[in-house]
C-alpha positions in Angstrom: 84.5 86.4 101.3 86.2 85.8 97.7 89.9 84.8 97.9 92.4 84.3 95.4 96.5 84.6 95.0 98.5 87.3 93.8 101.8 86.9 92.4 103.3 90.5 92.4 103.8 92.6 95.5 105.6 96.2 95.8 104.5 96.8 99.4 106.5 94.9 102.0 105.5 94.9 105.5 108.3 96.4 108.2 109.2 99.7 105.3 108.0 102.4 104.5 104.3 101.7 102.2 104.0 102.8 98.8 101.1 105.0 98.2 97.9 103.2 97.4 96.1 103.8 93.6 93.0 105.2 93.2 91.1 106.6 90.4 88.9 108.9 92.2 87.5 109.8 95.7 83.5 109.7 96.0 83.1 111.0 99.1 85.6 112.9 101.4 89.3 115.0 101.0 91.4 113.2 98.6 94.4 111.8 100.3 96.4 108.9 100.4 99.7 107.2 102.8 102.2 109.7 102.0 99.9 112.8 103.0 98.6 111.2 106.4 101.9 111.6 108.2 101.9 111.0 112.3 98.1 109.2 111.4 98.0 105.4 112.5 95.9 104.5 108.7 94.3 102.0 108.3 92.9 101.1 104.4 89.6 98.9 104.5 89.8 97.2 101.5 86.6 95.8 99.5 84.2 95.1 97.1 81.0 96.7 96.0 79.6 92.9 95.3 81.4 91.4 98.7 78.7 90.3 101.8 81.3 89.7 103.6 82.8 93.1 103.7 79.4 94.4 104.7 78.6 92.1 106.9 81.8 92.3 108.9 84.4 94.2 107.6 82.9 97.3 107.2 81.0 97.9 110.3 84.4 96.9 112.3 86.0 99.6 110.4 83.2 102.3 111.6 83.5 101.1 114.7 87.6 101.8 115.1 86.5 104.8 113.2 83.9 105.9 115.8 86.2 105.1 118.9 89.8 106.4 117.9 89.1 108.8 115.3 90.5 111.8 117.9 93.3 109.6 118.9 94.9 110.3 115.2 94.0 107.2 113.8 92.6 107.6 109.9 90.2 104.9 108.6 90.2 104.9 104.4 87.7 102.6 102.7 88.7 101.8 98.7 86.7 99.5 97.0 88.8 97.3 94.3 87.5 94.8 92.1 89.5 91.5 90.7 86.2 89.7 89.2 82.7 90.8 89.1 83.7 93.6 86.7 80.4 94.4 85.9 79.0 94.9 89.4 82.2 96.5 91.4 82.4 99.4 89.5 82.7 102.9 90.3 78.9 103.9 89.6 78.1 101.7 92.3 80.7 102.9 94.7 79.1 106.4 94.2 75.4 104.6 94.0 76.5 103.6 97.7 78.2 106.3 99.2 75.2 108.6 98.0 72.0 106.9 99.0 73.5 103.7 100.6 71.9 101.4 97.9 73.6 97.8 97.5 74.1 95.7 94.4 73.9 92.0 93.4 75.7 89.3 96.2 75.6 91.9 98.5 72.3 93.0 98.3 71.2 89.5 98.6 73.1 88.4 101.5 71.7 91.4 103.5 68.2 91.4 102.8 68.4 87.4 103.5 69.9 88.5 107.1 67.2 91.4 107.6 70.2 94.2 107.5 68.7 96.1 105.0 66.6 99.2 105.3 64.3 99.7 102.1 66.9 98.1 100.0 69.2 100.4 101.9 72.1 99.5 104.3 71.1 100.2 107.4 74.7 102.1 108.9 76.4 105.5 106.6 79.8 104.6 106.0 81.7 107.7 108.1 85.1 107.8 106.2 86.7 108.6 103.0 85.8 106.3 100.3 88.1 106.0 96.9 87.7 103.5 93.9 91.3 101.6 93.5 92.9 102.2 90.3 91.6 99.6 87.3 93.8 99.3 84.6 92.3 97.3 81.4 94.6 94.1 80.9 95.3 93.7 77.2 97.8 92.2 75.1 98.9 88.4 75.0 99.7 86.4 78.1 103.5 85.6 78.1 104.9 82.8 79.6 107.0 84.7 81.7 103.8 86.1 83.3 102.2 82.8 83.7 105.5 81.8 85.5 105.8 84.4 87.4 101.8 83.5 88.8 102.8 79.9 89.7 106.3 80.0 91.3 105.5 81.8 94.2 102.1 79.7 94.7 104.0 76.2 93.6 107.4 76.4 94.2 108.6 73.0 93.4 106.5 73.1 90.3 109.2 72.2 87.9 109.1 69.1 89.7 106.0 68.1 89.0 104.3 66.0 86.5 104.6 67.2 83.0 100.6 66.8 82.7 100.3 68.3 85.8 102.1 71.1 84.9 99.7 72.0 81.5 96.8 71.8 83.7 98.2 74.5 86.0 99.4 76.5 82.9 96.5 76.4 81.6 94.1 77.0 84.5 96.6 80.3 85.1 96.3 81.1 81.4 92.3 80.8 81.7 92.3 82.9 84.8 94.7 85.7 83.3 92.5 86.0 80.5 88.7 86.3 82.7 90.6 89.4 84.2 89.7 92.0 82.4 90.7 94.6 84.7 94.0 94.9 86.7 93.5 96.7 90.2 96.7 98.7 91.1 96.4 98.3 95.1 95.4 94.6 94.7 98.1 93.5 93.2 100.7 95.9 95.1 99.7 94.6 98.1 99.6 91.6 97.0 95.9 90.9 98.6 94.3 87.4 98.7 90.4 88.8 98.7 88.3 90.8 100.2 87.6 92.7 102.8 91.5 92.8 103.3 92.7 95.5 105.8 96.3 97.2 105.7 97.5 99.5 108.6 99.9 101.4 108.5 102.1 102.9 111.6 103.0 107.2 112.4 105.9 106.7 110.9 104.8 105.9 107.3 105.9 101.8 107.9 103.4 99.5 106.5 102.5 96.8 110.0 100.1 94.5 108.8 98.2 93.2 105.8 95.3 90.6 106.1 92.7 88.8 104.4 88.9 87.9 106.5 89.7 88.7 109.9 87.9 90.4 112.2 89.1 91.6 115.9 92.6 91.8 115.5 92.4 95.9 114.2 91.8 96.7 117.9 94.8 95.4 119.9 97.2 96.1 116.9 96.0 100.0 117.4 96.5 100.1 120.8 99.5 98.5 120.0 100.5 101.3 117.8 99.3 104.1 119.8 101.6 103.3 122.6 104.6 103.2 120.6 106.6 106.8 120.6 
């Protein structure tokens, strides 16, 4: 599991969700929140180059998939990428959803744990799969964007020490400039890492957003399903 902080978020949870991004659909209908009306959805969120999300995340999300698929709940997986540029890309994304074949972290995490089949995960992801929408980051890094990273992470930061305060800028200012790419549902959502799960209710309202759990989709769907 790879986590890191967010600054900017779009999508606020108790109104209606904003549509994810994504740049293109490798395997199923195209579709996104705004189409799936009166379908409980819920978007898996990961990377290509993420154990974790194979390991847990994903297989939990086949398994809602599996049990309330007829009940008119909609599982979406997109894969997103905020580091590893050169191994979450969409080639893989279409590498895996064609013949199952891992990359890098991921494929060494699972053939260390015996979960890999010649190479191959063992389990065919059943649902839709997109790749979020990447957007190359250019141009200079503004204070004002630098500022607008740290408040919400330090609050109180123009209280701190004035070398404190370079170090931070500067670790922000080193971290803005590693990330090549900006990932439009990442950042709307305001996700920590991956796998990071958002469900969304019949009505179109966004209900949860979260980072590395597992076993909490469940009771929140049943939770859902009984409302009217």
């Amino acid at each position: 599991m790879e986590k890191i902080q967010q600054s900017t978020m779009s999508a606020v949870i108790g109104e209606k969700v904003p549509n994810f991004g994504v740049s293109e659909w490798v395997q199923g209908a195209p579709t996104n929140f705004d189409q799936e009306k009166d379908h409980i959805v819920i978007l898996e969120v990961f990377q290509v180059n993420c154990p974790g999300c194979f390991m847990h995340a994903l297989p939990e999300a086949i398994e809602i998939y599996n049990k309330y698929k007829d009940e008119g709940v909609r599982v979406l997986g997109l894969a997103t990428a905020f580091e590893d540029f050169d191994k979450n890309t969409l080639d893989n994304l279409k590498m895996l959803a064609e013949t199952g074949e891992v990359i890098g972290e991921t494929k060494n995490a699972l053939s260390m744990y015996g979960q890999l089949k010649d190479g191959k995960l063992s389990y065919k992801i059943p649902f839709p799969l997109g790749m979020d929408n990447l957007t190359k980051t250019s141009g200079e890094i503004s204070q004002e964007k630098i500022m607008q990273f740290i408040y919400p992470q330090i609050p109180d930061f123009d209280s701190q020490s004035e070398d404190y305060k370079k170090q931070i800028i500067q670790r922000v200012k080193d971290y803005m400039k590693s990330k090549e790419y900006s990932a439009e549902t990442f950042e709307k959502f305001a996700l920590q890492g991956t796998p990071s799960t958002i469900i969304v209710d019949r009505k179109g309202i966004l209900r949860n957003v979260s980072f590395g759990q597992t076993g909490h989709i469940e009771p929140l769907i049943q939770k859902l399903l009984a409302e009217d």
